[in-house]
C-alpha positions in Angstrom: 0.0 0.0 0.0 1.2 3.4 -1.2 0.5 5.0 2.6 2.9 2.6 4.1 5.4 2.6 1.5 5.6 6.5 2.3 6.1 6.0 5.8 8.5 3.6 5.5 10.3 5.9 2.8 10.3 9.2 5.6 12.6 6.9 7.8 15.8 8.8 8.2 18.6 6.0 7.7 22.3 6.2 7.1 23.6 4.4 4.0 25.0 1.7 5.9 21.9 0.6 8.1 19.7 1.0 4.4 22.2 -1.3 3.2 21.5 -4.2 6.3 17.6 -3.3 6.4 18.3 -4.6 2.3 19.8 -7.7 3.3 17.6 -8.7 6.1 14.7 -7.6 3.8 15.5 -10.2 1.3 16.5 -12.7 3.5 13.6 -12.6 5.7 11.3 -12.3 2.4 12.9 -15.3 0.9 14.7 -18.3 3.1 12.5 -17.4 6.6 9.3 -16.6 4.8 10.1 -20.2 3.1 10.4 -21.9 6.2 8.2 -20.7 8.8 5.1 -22.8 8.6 7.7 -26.2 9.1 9.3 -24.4 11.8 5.5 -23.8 13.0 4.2 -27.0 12.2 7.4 -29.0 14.1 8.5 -26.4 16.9 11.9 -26.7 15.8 14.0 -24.1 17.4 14.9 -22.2 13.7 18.7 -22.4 14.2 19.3 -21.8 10.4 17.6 -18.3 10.5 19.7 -17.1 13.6 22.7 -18.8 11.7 21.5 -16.6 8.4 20.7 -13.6 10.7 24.6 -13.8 12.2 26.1 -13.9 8.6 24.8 -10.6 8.5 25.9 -9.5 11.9 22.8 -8.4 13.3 23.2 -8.9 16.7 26.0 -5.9 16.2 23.6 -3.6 15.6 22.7 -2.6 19.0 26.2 -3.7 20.9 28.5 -0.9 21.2 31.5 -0.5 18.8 34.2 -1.4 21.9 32.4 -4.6 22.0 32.4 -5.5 18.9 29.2 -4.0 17.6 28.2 -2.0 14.7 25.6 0.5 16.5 22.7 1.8 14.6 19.6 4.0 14.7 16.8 2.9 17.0 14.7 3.2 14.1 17.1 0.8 11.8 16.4 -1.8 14.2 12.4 -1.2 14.7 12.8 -1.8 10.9 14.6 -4.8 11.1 12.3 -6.2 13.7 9.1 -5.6 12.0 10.4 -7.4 8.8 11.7 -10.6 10.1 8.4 -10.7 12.0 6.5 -10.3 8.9 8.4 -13.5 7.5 9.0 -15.3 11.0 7.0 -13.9 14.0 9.1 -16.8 16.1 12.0 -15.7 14.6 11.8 -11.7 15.1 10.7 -12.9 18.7 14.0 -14.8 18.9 15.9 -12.0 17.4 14.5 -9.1 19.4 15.0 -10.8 22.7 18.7 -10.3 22.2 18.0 -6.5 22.2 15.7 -6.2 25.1 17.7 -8.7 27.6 21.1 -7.0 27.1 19.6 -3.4 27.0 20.2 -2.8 30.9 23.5 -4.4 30.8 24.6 -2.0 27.8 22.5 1.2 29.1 23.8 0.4 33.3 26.7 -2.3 32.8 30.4 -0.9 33.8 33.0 -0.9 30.7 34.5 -3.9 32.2 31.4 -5.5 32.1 30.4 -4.9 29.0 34.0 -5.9 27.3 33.4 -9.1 28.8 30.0 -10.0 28.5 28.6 -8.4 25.2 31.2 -9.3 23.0 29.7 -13.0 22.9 26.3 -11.5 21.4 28.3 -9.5 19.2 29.5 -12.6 17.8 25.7 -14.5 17.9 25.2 -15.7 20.9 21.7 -15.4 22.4 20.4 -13.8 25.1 17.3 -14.3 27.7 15.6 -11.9 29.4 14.4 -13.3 33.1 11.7 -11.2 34.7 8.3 -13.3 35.2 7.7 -15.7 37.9 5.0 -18.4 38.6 3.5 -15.7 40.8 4.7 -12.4 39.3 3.9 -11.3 35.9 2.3 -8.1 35.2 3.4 -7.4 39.0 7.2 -7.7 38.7 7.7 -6.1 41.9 6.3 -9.1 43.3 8.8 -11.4 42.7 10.6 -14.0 44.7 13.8 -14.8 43.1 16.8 -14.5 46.2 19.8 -12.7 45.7 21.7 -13.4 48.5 25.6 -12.1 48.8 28.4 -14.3 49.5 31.9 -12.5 49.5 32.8 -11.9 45.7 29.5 -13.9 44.9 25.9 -13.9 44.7 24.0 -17.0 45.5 20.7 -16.9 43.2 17.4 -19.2 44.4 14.3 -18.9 42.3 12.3 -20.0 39.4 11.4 -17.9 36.5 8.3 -19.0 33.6 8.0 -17.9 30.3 11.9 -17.1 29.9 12.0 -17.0 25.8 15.6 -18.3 24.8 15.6 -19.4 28.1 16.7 -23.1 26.8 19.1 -21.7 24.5 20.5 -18.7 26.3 24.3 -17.7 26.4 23.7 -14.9 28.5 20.8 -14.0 31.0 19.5 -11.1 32.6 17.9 -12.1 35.8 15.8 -9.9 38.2 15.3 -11.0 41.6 15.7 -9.5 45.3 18.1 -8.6 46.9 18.5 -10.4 50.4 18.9 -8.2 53.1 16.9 -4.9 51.9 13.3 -4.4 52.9 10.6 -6.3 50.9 9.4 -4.5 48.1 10.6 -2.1 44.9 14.0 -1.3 47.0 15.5 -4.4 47.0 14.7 -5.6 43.4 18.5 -6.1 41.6 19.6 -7.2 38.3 22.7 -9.4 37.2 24.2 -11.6 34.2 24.0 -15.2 34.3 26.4 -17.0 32.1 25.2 -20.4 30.4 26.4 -23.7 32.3 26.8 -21.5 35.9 25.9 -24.5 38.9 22.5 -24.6 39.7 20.9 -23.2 36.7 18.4 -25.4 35.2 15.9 -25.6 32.6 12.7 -27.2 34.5 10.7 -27.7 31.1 9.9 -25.4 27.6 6.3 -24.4 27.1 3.8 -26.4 24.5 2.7 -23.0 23.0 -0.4 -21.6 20.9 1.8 -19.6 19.0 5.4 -18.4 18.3 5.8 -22.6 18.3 9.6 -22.3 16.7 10.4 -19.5 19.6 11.7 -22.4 22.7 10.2 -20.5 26.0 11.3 -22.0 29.1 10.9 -22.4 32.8 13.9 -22.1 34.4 15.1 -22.6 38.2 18.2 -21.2 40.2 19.4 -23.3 42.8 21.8 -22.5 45.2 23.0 -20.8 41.9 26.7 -19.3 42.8 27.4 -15.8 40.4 30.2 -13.8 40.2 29.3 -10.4 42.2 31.1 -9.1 39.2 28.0 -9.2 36.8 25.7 -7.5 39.0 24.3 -4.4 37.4 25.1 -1.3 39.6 24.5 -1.2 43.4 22.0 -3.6 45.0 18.4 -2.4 45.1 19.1 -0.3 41.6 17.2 -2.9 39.7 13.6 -1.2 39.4 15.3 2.0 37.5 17.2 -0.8 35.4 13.8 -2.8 35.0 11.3 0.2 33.9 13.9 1.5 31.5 14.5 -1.8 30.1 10.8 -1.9 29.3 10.4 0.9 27.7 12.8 0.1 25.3 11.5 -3.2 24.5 7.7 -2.2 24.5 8.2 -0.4 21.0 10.3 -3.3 19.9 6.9 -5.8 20.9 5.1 -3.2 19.0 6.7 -3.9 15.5 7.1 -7.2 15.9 3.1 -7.2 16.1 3.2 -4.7 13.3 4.9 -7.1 11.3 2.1 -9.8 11.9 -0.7 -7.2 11.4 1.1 -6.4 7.9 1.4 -9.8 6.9 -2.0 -10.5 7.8 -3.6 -7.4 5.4 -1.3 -8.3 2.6 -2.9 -12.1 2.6 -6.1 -10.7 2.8 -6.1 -7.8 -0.1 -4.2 -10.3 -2.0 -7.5 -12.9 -1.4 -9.9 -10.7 -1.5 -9.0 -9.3 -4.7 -8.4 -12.7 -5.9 -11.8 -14.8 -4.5 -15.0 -14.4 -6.5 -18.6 -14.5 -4.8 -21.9 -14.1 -6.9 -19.7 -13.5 -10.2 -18.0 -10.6 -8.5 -14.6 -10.4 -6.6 -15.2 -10.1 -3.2 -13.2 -6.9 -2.8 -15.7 -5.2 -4.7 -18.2 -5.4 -2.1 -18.8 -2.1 0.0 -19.0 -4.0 3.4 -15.2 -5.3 2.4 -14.0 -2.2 1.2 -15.2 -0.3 4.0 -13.4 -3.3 6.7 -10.0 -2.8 4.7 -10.1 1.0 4.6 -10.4 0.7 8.6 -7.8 -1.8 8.9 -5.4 -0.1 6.6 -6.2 3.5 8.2 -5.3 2.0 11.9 -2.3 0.1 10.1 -0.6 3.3 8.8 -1.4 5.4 12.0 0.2 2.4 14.2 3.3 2.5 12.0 3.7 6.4 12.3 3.2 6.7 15.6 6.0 3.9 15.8 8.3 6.0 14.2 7.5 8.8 16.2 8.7 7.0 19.2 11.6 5.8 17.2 12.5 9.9 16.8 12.4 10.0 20.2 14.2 7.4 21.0 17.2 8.2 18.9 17.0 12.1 19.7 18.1 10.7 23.3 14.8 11.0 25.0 14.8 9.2 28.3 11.1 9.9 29.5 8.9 8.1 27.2 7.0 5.7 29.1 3.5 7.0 28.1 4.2 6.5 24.4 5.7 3.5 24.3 2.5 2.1 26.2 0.3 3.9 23.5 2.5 1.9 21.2 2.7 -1.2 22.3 -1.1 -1.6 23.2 -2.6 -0.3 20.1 -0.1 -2.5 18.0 -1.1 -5.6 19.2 -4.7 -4.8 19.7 -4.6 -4.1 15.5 -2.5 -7.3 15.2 -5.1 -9.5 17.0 -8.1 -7.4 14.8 -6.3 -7.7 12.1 -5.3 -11.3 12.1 -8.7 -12.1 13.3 -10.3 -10.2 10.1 -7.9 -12.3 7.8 -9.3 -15.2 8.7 -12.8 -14.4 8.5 -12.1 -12.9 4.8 -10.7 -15.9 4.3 -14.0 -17.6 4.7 -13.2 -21.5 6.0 -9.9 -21.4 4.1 -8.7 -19.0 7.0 -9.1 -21.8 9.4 -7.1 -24.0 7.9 -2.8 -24.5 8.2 -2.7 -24.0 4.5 -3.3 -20.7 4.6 -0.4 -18.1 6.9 -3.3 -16.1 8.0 -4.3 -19.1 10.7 -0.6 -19.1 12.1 -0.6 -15.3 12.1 -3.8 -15.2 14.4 -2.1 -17.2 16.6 0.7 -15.7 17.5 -0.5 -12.0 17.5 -2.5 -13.5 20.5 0.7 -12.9 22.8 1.5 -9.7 21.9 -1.4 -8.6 24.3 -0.4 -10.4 26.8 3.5 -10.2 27.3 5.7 -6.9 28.4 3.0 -6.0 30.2 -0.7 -7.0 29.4 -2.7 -4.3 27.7 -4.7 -3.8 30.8 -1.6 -2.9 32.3 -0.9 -0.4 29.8 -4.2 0.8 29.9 -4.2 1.5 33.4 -0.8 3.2 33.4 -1.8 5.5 30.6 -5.0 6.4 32.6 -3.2 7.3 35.6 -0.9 9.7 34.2 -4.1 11.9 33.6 -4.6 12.2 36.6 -3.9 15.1 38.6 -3.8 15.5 42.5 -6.7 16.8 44.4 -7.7 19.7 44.3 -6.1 20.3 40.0 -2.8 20.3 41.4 
């Protein structure tokens, strides 16, 4: 569609990042596209496409140059997100994941920390971010996880559920408690745990709707024994590290759900225009024109409003909590509507596995649901209209 085309056109990149968003355009167009539905239909963990992914060095993109990296544009890697998502929803989640779980170790990490740690995603590795628990999502603040200190080392107990990568992780970013400080936001920390460290261990992985191809574990941490070297700042810093890890990673959930939601109305123009009813296409039916002209209206105004926050983002805002909510809900409400449409314009082929439209609906279901549920987000961007009592 020419609206989106245009948008995507008004994204300020460098030559260089043009030049990877080309590459991971046609790779994700051609071999990923080409493989997702066995990677779907089996739940085999899609090691060729991070292999394919790593010939093109993606990980570098958002690792600092001293480690290794080859830094770009917030808005390069929105891009990047939303296309391989488009192909491979599993593997833009697997992807992404790299991004959001070394985010507070490259945003809070000390140089020496990130010389030795990052360097490994640099080179591919993968990385696991490790907030929920069996009896803390939404609610992180509520979690139980132990961090308790031991001379030069922290001894981690815990469980964590729904870790994605968290079979497969070299690196993970795990928040817990800190022992010793009060109950509550204070003591909630953050540190590195390296693959293979005594006591980790992966409990089971998750028999999922969606995202099948994307392994998402249970993990637990048992008398688990980490250097106090690869905790992030001082104990008790981890809700600062937490909320702004978040908000980096919300807009990233909201083009990967973008990228479903585009996939999704692409299928169904492309049927629509293509499936007769009553000797007539179906597209030429008012009551279908006037369903896409909705769904492509709240599909371009999603995307600009992502790369608004992208601006932001790369102009070195810090406080942008209330848009990145905005984002990420209405993204992944308009994947779930969109997806949900497709298959209903697809009439009973929709509900079948020969046509993408019946993956796509189901894994835009988690989008609303993970990095906050969009209750959650609802709520928060209620409250920040409030004012005090009294108009103050």
């Amino acid at each position: 569609m020419r609206a989106l085309e245009r948008l995507d056109a008004g994204v300020a990149l460098t030559a260089e990042e043009a030049l990877l968003l080309e590459g991971v355009r046609a790779l994700a167009r051609g071999q990923i596209a080409a493989r997702a539905a066995h990677h779907d239909r089996t739940a085999e963990f899609p090691w060729e496409n991070v292999r394919a992914l790593n010939a093109l060095g993606l990980n570098g993109m958002f690792i600092p140059a001293a480690c290794g990296g080859s830094p770009c544009s917030f808005a390069a890697y929105l891009l990047c997100v939303r296309e391989i998502s488009q192909a491979c929803a599993a593997t833009g989640v697997i992807w992404s994941t790299n991004s959001h779980a070394m985010r507070p170790l490259i945003e809070f990490g000390t140089a020496a920390q990130q010389a030795r740690l990052l360097p490994r995603i640099a080179e591919g590795g993968l990385a696991a971010l490790c907030i929920t628990e069996p009896t803390a999502g939404s609610d992180a603040t509520g979690m139980l996880t132990r961090f308790a200190p031991a001379g030069d080392a922290v001894v981690v107990d815990g469980a964590k559920t729904f870790i994605t990568n968290g079979d497969v992780a070299d690196l993970y970013m795990v928040f817990g408690k800190w022992e010793g400080i009060a109950e509550g936001k204070a003591a909630l920390s953050a540190l590195v745990i390296e693959q293979g460290t005594p006591g980790l261990r992966v409990v089971r992985t998750e028999d999922k709707m969606g995202l099948r191809a994307s392994s998402t574990a249970a993990l637990e941490f048992a008398g688990c024994r980490v250097p106090r070297a690869n905790l992030l700042g001082e104990p008790g810093a981890g809700l600062r590290i937490l909320l702004a890890s978040l908000n980096r990673s919300r807009p990233s959930v909201a083009a990967h759900a973008l990228g479903i939601a585009r996939a999704a109305f692409e299928d169904a123009v492309a049927y629509v225009n293509a499936r007769t009813q009553s000797g007539r296409r179906i597209v030429e039916f008012q009551g279908i024109q006037f369903l896409l002209a909705d769904l492509a209206s709240e599909l371009a105004l999603c995307e600009a409003w992502l790369w608004h926050v992208a601006r932001l983002v790369d102009a070195g805002a810090t406080d942008y909590g209330v848009e990145a909510s905005m984002l990420k809900l209405r993204a992944s409400d308009l994947a779930m509507r969109m997806t949900t449409e497709a298959v209903q314009l697809h009439g009973g082929y929709g509900y079948i596995k020969d046509y993408r439209v019946e993956r796509l609906m189901r894994d835009a279901k988690i989008t609303q649901i993970w990095e906050g549920t969009n209750q959650i987000h609802r709520q928060f961007i209620g409250r920040s209209l409030m004012t005090r009592a009294g108009g103050r």
